[in-house]
NUTI-246532 format. One record per atom (N, C-alpha, C): x, y, z; atom name; residue number from 0. Coordinates in steps of 0.05 Angstrom, whole numbers, plus 5000, padded with zeros to 4 digits. Each point is the difference from the previous one (the first is absolute). Layout:
<atom><east>X</east><north>Y</north><up>Z</up><atome>CA</atome><num>NUM</num></atom>
...
***
This chain:
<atom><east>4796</east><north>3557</north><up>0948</up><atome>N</atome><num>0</num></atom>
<atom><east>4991</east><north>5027</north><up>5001</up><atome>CA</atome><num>0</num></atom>
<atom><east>4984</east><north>5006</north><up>5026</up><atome>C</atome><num>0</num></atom>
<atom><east>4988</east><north>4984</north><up>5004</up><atome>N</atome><num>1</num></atom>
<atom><east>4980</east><north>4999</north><up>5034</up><atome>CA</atome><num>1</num></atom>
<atom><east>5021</east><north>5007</north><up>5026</up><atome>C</atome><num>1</num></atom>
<atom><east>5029</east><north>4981</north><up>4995</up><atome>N</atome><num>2</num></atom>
<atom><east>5007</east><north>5020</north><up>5025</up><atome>CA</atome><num>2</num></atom>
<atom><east>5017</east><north>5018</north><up>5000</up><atome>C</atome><num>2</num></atom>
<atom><east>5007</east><north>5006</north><up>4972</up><atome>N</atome><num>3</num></atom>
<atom><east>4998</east><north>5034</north><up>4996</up><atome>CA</atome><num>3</num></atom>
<atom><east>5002</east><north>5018</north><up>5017</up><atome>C</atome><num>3</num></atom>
<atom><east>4972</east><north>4993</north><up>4984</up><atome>N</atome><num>4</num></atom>
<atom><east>4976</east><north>5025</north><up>5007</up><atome>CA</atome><num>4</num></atom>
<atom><east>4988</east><north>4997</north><up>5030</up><atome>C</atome><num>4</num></atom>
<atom><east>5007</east><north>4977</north><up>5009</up><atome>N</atome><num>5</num></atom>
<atom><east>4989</east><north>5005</north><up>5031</up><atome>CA</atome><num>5</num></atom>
<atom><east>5022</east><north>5009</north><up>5016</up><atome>C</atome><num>5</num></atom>
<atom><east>5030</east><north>4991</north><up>4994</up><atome>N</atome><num>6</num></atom>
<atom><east>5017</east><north>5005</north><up>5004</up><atome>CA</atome><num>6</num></atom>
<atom><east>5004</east><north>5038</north><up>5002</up><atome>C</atome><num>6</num></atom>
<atom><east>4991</east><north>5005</north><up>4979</up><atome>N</atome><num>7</num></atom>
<atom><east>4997</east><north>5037</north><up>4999</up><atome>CA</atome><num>7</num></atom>
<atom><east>4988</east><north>5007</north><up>5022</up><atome>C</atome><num>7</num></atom>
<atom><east>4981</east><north>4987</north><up>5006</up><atome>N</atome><num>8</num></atom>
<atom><east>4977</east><north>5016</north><up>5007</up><atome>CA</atome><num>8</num></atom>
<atom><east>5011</east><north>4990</north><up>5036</up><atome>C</atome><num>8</num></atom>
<atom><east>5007</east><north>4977</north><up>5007</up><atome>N</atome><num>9</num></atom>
<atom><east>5014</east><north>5007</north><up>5026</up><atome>CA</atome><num>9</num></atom>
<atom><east>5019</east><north>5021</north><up>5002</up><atome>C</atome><num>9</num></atom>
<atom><east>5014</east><north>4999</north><up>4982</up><atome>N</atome><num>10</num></atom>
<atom><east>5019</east><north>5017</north><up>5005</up><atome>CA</atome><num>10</num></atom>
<atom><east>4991</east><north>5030</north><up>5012</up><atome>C</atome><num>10</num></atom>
<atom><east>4981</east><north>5008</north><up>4972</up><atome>N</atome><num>11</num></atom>
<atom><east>4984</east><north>5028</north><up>5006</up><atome>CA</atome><num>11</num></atom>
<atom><east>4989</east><north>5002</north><up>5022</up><atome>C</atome><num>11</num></atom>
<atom><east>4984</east><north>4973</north><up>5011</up><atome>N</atome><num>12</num></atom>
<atom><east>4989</east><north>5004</north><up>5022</up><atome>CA</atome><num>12</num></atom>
<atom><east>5016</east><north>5005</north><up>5022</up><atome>C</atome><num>12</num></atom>
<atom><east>5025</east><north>4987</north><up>4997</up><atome>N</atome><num>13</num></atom>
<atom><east>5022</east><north>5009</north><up>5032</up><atome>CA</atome><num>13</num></atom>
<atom><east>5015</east><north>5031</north><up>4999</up><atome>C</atome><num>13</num></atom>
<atom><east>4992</east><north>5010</north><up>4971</up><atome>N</atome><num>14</num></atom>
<atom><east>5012</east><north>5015</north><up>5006</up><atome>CA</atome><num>14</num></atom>
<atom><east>4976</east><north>5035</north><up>5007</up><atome>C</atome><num>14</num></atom>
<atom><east>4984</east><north>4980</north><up>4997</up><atome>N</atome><num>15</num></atom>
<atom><east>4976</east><north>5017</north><up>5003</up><atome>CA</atome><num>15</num></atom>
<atom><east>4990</east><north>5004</north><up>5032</up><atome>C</atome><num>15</num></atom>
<atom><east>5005</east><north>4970</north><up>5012</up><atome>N</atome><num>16</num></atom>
<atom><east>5006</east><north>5005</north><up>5033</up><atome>CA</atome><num>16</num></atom>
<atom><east>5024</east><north>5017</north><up>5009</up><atome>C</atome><num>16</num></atom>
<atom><east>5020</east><north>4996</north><up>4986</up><atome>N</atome><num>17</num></atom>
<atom><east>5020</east><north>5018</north><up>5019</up><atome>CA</atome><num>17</num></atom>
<atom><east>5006</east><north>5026</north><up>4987</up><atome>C</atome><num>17</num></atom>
<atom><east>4992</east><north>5010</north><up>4977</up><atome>N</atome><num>18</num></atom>
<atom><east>4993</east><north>5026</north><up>4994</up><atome>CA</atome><num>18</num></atom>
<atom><east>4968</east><north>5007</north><up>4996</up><atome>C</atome><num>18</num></atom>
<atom><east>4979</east><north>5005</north><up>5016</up><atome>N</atome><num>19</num></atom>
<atom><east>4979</east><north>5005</north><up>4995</up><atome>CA</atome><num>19</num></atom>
<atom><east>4996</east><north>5021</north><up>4981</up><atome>C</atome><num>19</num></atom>
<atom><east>4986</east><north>5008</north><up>4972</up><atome>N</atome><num>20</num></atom>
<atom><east>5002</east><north>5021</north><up>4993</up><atome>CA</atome><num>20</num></atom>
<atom><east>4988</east><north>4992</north><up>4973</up><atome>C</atome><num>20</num></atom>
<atom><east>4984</east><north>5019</north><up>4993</up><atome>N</atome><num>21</num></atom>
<atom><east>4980</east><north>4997</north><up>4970</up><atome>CA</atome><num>21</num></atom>
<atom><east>5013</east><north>4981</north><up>4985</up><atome>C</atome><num>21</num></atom>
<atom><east>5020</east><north>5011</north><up>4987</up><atome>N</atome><num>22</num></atom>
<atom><east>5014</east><north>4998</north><up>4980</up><atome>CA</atome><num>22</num></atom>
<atom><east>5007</east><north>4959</north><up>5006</up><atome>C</atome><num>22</num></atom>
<atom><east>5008</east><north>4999</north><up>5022</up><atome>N</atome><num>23</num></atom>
<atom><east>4998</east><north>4969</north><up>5004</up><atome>CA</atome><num>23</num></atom>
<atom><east>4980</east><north>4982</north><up>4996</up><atome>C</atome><num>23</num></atom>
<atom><east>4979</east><north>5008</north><up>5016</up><atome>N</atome><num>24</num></atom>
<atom><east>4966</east><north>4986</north><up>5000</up><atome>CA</atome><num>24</num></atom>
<atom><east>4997</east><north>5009</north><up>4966</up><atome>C</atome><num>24</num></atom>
<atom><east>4997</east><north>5012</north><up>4985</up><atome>N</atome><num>25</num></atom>
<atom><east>5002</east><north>5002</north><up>4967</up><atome>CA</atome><num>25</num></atom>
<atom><east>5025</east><north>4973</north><up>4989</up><atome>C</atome><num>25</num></atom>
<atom><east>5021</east><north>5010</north><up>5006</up><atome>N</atome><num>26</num></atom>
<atom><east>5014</east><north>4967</north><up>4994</up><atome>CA</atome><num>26</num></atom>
<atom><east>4984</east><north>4981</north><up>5008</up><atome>C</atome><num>26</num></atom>
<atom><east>4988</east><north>4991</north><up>5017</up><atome>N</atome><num>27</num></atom>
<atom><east>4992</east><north>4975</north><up>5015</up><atome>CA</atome><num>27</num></atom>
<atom><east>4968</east><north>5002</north><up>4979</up><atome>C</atome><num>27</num></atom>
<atom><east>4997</east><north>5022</north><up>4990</up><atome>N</atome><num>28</num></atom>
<atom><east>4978</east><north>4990</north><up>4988</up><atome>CA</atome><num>28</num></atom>
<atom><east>4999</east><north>5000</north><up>4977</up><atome>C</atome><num>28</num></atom>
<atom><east>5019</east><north>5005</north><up>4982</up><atome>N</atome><num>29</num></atom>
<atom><east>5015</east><north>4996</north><up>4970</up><atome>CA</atome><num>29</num></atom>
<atom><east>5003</east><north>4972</north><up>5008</up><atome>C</atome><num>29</num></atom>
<atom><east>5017</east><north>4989</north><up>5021</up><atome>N</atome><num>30</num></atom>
<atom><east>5005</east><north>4972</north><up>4997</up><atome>CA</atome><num>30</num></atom>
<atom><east>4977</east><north>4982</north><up>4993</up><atome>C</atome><num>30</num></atom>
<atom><east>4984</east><north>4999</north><up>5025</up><atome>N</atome><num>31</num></atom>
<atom><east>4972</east><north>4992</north><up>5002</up><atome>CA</atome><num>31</num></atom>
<atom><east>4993</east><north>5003</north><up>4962</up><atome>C</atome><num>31</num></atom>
<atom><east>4993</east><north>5021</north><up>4992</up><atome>N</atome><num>32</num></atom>
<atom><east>4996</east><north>4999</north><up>4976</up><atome>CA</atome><num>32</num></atom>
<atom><east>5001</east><north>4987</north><up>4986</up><atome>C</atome><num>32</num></atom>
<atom><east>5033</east><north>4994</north><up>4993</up><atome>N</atome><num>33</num></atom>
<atom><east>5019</east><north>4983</north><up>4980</up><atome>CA</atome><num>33</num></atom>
<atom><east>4991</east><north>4979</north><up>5013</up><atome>C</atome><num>33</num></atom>
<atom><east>4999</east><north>4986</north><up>5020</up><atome>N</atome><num>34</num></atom>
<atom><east>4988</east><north>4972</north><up>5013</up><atome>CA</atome><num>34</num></atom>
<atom><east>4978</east><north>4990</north><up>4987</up><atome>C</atome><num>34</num></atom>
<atom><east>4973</east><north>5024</north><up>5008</up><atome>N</atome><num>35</num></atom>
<atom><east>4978</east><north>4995</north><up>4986</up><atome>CA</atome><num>35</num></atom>
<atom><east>5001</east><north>4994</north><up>4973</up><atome>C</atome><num>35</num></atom>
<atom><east>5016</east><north>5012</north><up>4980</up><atome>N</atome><num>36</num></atom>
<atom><east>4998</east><north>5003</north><up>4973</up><atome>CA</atome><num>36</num></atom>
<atom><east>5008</east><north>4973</north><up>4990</up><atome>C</atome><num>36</num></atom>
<atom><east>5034</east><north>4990</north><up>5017</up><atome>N</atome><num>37</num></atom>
<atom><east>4999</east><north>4969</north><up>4998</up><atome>CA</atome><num>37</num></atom>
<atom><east>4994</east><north>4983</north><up>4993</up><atome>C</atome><num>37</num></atom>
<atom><east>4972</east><north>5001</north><up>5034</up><atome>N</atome><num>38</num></atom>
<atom><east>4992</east><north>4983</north><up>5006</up><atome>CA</atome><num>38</num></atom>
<atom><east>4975</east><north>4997</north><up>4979</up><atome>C</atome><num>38</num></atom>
<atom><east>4988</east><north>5018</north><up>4988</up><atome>N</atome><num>39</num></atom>
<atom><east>4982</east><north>4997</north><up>4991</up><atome>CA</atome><num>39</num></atom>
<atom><east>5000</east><north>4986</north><up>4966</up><atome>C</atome><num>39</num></atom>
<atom><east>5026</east><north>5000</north><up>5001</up><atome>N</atome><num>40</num></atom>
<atom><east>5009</east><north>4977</north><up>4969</up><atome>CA</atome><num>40</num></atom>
<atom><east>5005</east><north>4966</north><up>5015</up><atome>C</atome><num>40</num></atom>
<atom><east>4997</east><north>4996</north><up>5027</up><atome>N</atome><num>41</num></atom>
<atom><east>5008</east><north>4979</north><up>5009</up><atome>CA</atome><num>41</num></atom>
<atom><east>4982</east><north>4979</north><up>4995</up><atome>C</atome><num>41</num></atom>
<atom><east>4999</east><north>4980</north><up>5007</up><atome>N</atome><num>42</num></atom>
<atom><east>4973</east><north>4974</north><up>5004</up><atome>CA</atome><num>42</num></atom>
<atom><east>4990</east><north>5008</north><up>5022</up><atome>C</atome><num>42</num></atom>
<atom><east>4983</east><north>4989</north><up>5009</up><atome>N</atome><num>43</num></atom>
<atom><east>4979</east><north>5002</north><up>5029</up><atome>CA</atome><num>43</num></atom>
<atom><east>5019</east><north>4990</north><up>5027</up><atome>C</atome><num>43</num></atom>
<atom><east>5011</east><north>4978</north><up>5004</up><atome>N</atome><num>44</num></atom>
<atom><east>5021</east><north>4997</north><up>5017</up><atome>CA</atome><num>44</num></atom>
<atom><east>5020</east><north>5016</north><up>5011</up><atome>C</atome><num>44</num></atom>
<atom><east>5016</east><north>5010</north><up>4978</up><atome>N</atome><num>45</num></atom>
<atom><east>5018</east><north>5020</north><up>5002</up><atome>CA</atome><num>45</num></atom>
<atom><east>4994</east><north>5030</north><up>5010</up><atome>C</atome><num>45</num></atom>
<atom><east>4976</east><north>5008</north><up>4985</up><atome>N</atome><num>46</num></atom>
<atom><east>4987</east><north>5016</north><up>5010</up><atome>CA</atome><num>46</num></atom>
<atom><east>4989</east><north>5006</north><up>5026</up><atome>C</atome><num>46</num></atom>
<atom><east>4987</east><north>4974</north><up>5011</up><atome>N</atome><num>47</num></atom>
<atom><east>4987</east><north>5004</north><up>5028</up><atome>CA</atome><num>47</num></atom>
<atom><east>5023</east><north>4997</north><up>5021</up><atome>C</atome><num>47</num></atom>
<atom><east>5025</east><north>4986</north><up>4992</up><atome>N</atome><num>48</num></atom>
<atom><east>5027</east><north>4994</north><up>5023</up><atome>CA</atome><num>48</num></atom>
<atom><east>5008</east><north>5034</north><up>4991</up><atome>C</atome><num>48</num></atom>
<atom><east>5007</east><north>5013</north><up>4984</up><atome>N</atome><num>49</num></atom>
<atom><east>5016</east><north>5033</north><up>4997</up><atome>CA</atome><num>49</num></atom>
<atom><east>4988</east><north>5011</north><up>5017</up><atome>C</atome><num>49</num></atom>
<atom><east>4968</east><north>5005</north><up>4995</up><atome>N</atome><num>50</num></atom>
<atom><east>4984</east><north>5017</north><up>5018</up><atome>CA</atome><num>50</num></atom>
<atom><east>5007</east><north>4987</north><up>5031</up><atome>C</atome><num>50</num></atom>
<atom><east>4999</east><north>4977</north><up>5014</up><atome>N</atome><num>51</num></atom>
<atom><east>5002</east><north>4992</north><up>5020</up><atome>CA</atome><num>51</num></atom>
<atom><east>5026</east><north>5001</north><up>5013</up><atome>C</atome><num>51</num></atom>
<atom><east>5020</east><north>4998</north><up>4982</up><atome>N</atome><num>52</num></atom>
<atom><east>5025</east><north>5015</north><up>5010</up><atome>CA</atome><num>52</num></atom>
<atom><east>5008</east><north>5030</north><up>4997</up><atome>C</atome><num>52</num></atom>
<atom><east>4986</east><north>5009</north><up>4980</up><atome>N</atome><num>53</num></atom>
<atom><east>4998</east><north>5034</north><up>5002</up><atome>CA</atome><num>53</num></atom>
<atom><east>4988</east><north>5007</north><up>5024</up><atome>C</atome><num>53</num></atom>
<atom><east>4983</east><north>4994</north><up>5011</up><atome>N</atome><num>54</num></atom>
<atom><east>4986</east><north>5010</north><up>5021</up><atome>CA</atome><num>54</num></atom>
<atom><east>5014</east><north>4992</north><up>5026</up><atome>C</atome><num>54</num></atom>
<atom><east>5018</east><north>4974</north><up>5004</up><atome>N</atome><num>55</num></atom>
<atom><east>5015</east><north>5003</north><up>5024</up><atome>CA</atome><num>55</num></atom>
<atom><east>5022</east><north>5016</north><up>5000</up><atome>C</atome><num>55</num></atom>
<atom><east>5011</east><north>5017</north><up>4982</up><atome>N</atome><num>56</num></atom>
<atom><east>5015</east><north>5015</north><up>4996</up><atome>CA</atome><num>56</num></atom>
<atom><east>5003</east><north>5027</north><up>5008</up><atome>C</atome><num>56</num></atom>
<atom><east>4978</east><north>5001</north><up>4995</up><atome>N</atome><num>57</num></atom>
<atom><east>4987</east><north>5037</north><up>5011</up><atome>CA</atome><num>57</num></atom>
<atom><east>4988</east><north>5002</north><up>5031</up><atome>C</atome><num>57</num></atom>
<atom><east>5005</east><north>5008</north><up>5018</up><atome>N</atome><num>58</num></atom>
<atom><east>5006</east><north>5002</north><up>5025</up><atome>CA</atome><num>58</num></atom>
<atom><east>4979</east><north>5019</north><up>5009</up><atome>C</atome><num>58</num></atom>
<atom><east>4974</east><north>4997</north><up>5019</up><atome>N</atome><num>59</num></atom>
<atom><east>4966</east><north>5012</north><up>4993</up><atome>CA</atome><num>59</num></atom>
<atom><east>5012</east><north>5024</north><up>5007</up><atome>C</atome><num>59</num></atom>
<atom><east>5018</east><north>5019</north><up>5014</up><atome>N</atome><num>60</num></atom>
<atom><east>5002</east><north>5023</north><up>5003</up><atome>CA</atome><num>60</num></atom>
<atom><east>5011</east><north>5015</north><up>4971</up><atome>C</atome><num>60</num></atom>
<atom><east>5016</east><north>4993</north><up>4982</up><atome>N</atome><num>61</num></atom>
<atom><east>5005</east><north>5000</north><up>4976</up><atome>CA</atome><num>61</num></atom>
<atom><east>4972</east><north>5000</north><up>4984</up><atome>C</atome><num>61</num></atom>
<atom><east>4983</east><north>4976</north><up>4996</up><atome>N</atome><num>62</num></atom>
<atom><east>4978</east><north>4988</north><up>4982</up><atome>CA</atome><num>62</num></atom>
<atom><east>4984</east><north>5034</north><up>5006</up><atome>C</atome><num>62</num></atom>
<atom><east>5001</east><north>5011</north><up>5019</up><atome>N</atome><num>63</num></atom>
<atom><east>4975</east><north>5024</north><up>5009</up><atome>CA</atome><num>63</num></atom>
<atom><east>5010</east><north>5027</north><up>4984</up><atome>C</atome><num>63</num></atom>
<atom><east>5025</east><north>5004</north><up>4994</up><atome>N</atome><num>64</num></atom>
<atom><east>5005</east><north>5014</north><up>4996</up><atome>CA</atome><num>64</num></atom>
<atom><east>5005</east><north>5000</north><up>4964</up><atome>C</atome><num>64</num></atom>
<atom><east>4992</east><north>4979</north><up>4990</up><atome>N</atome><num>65</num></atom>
<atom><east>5009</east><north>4988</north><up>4977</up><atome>CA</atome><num>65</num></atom>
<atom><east>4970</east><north>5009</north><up>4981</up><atome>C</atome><num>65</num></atom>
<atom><east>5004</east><north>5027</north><up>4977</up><atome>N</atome><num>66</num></atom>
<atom><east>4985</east><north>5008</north><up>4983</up><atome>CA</atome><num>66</num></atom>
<atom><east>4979</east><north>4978</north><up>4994</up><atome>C</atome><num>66</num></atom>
<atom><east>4973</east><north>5008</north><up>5012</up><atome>N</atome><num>67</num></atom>
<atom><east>4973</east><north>4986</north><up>4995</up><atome>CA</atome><num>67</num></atom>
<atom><east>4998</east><north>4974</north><up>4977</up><atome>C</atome><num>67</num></atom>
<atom><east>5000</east><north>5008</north><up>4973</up><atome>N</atome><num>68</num></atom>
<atom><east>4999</east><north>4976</north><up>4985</up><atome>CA</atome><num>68</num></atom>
<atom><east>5026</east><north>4979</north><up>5007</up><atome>C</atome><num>68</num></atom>
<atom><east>5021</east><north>5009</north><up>5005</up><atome>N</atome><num>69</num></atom>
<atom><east>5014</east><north>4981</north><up>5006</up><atome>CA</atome><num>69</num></atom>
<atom><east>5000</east><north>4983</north><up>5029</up><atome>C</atome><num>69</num></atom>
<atom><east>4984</east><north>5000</north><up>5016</up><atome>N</atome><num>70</num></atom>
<atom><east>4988</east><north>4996</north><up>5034</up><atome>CA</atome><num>70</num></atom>
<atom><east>4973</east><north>4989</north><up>4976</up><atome>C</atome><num>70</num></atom>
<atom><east>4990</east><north>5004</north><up>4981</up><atome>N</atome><num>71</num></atom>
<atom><east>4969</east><north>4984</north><up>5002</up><atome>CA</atome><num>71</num></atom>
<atom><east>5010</east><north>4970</north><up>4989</up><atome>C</atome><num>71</num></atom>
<atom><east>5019</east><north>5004</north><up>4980</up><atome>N</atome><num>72</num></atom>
<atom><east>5012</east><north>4979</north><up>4986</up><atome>CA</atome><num>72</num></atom>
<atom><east>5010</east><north>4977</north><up>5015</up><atome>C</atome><num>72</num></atom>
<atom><east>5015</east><north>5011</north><up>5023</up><atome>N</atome><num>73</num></atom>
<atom><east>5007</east><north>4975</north><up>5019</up><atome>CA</atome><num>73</num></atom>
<atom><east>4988</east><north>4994</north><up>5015</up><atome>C</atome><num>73</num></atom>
<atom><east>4972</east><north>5011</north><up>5002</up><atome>N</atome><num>74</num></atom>
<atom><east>4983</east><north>4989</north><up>5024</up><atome>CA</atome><num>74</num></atom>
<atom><east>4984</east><north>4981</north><up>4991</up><atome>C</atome><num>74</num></atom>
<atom><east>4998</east><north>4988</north><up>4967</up><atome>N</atome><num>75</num></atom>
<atom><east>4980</east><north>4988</north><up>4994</up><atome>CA</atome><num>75</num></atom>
<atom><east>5017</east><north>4965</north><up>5001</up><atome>C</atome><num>75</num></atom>
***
């Protein structure tokens, strides 16, 4: 299920670079979501590698434009 859902969320994210536009960065942060929600049934391992590969995923000009709670979530 982990690469999934990370799997989604690249996806959203490329398509969020080559169509810039609300409605994308909202996908990319539904994904993020479903990631979080995951991750948060995981063990501690699993958990800290999702977040650490969630976050090389999202690309910092993307991460800025990415609805506040979901930018606080991956910064921790």
């Amino acid at each position: 299920m982990l690469l999934k859902y990370l799997n989604q969320l690249e996806v959203a994210v490329r398509e969020a670079e080559h169509h810039p536009s609300e409605q994308e960065y909202s996908r990319c942060a539904q994904c993020v979501a479903q990631l979080e929600e995951y991750l948060a049934g995981q063990m501690e391992p699993v958990q800290r590698r999702g977040h650490e590969i969630m976050a090389t995923l999202i690309p910092a000009r993307l991460f800025a434009r990415m609805p506040l709670q979901v930018s606080r979530s991956l910064a921790l």
